[in-house]
VMD Tcl script that draws the C-alpha trace (Angstrom):
set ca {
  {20.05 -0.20 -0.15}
  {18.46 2.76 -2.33}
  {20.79 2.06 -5.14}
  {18.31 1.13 -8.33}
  {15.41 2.25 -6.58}
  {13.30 4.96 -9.19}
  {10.85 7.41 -7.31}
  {8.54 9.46 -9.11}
  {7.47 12.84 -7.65}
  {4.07 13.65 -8.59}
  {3.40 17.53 -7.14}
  {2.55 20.50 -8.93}
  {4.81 22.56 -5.92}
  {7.87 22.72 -8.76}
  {10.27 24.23 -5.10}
  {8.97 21.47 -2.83}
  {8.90 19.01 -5.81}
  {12.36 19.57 -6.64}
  {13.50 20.04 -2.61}
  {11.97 16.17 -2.41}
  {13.88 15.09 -5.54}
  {17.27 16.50 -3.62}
  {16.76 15.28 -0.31}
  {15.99 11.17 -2.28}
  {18.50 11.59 -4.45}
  {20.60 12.15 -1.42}
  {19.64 8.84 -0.60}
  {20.76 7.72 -3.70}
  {17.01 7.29 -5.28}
  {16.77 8.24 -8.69}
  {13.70 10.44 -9.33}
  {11.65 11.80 -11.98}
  {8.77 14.71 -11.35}
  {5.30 15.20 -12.99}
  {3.19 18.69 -12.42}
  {0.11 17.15 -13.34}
  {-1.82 14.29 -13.81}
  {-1.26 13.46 -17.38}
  {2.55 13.57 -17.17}
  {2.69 11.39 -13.78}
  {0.84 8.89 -16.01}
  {2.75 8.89 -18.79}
  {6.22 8.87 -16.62}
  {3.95 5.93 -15.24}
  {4.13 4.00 -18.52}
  {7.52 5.37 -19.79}
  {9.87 5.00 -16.61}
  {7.92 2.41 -14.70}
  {8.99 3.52 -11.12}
  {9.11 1.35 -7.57}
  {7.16 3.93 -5.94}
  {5.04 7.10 -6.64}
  {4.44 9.64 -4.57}
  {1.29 11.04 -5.27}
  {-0.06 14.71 -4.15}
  {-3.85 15.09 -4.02}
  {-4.14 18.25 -5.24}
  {-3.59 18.51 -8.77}
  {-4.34 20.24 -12.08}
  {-6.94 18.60 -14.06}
  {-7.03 15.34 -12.70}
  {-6.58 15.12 -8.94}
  {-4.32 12.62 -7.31}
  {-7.07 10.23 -5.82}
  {-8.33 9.83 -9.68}
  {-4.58 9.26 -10.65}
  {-4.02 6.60 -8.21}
  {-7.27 5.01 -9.37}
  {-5.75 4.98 -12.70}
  {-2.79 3.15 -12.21}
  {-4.29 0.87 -9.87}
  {-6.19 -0.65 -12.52}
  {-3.33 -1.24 -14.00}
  {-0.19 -1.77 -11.91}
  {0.52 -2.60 -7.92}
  {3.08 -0.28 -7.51}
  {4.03 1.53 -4.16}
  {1.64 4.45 -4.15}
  {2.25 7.29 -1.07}
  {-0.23 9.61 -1.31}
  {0.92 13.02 0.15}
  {-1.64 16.21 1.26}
  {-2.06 19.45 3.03}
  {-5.71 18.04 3.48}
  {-5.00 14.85 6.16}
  {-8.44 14.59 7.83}
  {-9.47 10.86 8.24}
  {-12.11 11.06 5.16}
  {-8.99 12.15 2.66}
  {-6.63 9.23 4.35}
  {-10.07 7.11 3.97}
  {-10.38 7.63 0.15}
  {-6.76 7.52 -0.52}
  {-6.93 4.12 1.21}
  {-9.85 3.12 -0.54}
  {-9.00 3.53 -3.36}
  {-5.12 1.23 -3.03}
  {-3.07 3.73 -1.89}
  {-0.62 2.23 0.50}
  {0.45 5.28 2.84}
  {-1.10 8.70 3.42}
  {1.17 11.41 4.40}
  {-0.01 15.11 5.62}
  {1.69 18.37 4.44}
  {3.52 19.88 5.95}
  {5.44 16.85 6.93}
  {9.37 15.89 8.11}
  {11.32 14.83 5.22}
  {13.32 12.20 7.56}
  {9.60 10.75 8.15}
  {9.09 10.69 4.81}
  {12.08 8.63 4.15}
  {11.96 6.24 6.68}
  {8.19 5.18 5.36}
  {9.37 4.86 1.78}
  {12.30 2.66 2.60}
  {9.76 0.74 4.65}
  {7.60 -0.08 1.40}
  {10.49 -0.64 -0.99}
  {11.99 -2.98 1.77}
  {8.57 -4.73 1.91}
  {8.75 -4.93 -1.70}
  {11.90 -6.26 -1.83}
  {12.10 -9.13 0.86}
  {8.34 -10.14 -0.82}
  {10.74 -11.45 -3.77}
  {13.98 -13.35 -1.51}
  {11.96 -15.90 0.34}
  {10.99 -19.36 -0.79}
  {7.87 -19.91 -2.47}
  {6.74 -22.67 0.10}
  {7.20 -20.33 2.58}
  {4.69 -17.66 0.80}
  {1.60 -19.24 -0.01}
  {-1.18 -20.37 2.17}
  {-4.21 -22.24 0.85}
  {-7.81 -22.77 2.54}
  {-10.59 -24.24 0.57}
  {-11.57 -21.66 -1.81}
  {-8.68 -19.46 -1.28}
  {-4.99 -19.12 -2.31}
  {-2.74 -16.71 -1.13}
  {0.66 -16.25 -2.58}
  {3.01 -13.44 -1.44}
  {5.66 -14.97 -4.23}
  {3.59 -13.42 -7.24}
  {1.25 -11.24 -4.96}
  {-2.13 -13.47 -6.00}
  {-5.03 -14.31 -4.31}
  {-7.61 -17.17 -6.15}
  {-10.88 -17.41 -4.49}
  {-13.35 -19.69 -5.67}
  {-11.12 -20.37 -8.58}
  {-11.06 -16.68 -9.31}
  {-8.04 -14.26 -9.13}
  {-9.02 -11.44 -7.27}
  {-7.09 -7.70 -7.58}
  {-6.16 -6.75 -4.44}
  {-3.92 -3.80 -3.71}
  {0.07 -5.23 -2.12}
  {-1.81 -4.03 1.84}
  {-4.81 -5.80 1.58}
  {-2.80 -8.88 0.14}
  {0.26 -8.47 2.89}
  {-2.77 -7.90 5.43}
  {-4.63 -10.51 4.75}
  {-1.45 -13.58 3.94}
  {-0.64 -12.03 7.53}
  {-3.63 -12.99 9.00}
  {-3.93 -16.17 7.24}
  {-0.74 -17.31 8.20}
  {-1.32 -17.85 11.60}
  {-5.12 -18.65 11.60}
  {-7.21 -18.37 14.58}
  {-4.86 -16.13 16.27}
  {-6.06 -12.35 17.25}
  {-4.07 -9.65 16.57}
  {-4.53 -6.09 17.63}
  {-4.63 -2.96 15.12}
  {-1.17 -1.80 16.74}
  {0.17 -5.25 15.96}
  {-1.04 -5.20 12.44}
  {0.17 -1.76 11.55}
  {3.72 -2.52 12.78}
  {3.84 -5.49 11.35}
  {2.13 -5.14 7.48}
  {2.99 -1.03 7.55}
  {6.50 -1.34 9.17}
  {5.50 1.58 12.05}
  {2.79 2.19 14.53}
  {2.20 6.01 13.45}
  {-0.67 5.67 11.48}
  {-4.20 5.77 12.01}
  {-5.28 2.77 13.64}
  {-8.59 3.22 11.31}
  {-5.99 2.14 8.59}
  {-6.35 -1.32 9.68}
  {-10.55 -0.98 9.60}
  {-10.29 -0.10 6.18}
  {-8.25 -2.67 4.50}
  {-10.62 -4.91 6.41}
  {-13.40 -3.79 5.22}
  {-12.14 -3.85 1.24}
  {-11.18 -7.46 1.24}
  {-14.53 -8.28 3.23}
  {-15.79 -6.71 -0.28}
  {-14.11 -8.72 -2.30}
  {-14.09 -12.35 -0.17}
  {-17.27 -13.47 1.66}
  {-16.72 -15.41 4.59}
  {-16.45 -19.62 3.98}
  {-17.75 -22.34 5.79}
  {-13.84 -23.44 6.75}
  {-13.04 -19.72 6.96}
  {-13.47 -16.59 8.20}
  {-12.36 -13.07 8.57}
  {-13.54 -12.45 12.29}
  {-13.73 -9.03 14.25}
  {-12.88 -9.65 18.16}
  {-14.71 -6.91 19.63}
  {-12.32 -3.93 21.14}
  {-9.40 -6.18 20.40}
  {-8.63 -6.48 16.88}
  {-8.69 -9.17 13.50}
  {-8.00 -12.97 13.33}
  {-8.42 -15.22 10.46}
  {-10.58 -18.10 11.72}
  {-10.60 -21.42 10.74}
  {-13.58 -24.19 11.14}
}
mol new
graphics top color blue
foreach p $ca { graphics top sphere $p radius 0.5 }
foreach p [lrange $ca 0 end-1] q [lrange $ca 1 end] { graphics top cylinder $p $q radius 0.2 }
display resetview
């Protein structure tokens, strides 16, 4: 399944950096590694890889400015990866379109297992049909077969979570879903913080006020549905 897949290693750690580029390329990844900001975004433009994992802590500029960067410019699968992994550094890295957060030191079999989970994400968002992908409300289009979302006429950049979460909710309107149902089922495992969920809310709440035939509705102590009028 790994065969094709590029991974670029973005740590100054040059031991742990290259012990990561062993242990993927064991899995038959091929990988690339940056020490710094600058080269991760120039591998970035040069290599174009399916996934990036991204430490914070970095020479010049730090990771979280990094994957600001390149999510002006690309969607790609963006780990981030820390030795700080307090719920305000997950919170930023979320923020600002990271798609995982992983703490250092962490299990390299854990790692693993979450990147296949994104790349498989990112793969089966490409093999369905297109009729199968794309819900429309009034005002809003979703469609998982070029990862869009038009509002008011409008594309709108949104981040591949906040578009999986919210086609998710959309998809089966008025029905609640808990947080534990929402990470297992956009995140592929029920491991991470459940405030994970809150905060993808919350950005596409930025970006898409509620409609008059829609809504993205908090049930109290339960969890999220998409509500329709």
């Amino acid at each position: 399944m790994a065969d094709g897949y590029k991974i670029l290693i973005v740590d100054n750690d040059k031991e742990l950096a290259q012990e990561l580029s062993r242990t993927l390329t064991g899995e038959f990844y091929s990988t690339q590694i940056a020490g710094d900001g600058m080269a991760a975004l120039q591998l970035f433009e040069t290599w174009e890889p399916d996934l990036i994992l991204l430490d914070t802590m970095l020479p010049g500029k730090d990771g979280y400015q990094i994957c600001q960067e390149i999510r002006h410019a690309s969607q790609v699968p963006i780990i981030m990866v820390s030795s700080r992994s307090e719920t305000i550094d997950k919170v930023l890295g979320l923020e600002l379109g990271a798609d995982d957060f992983v703490g250092k030191p962490f299990d390299s079999k854990e790692l693993v297992a979450r990147i296949k989970a994104v790349l498989r994400r990112t793969s089966l968002s490409g093999s369905q049909p297109e009729k199968e992908k794309c819900v429309d409300y009034p005002d809003l289009v979703i469609n998982m077969t070029n990862y869009s979302v038009i509002y008011k006429g409008v594309p709108v950049e949104m981040p591949p979570k906040e578009l999986e979460l919210l086609y998710f909710l959309a998809s089966s309107p008025n029905q609640v879903f808990t947080r534990d149902q929402l990470l297992r089922n956009i995140w592929g495992h029920d491991y991470v913080d459940a405030r994970t969920v809150d905060v993808h809310i919350k950005r596409i709440r930025q970006k898409l006020q509620d409609s008059e035939h829609w809504a993205l509705t908090t049930v109290w102590r339960v969890g999220y549905k998409f509500e329709t009028h």
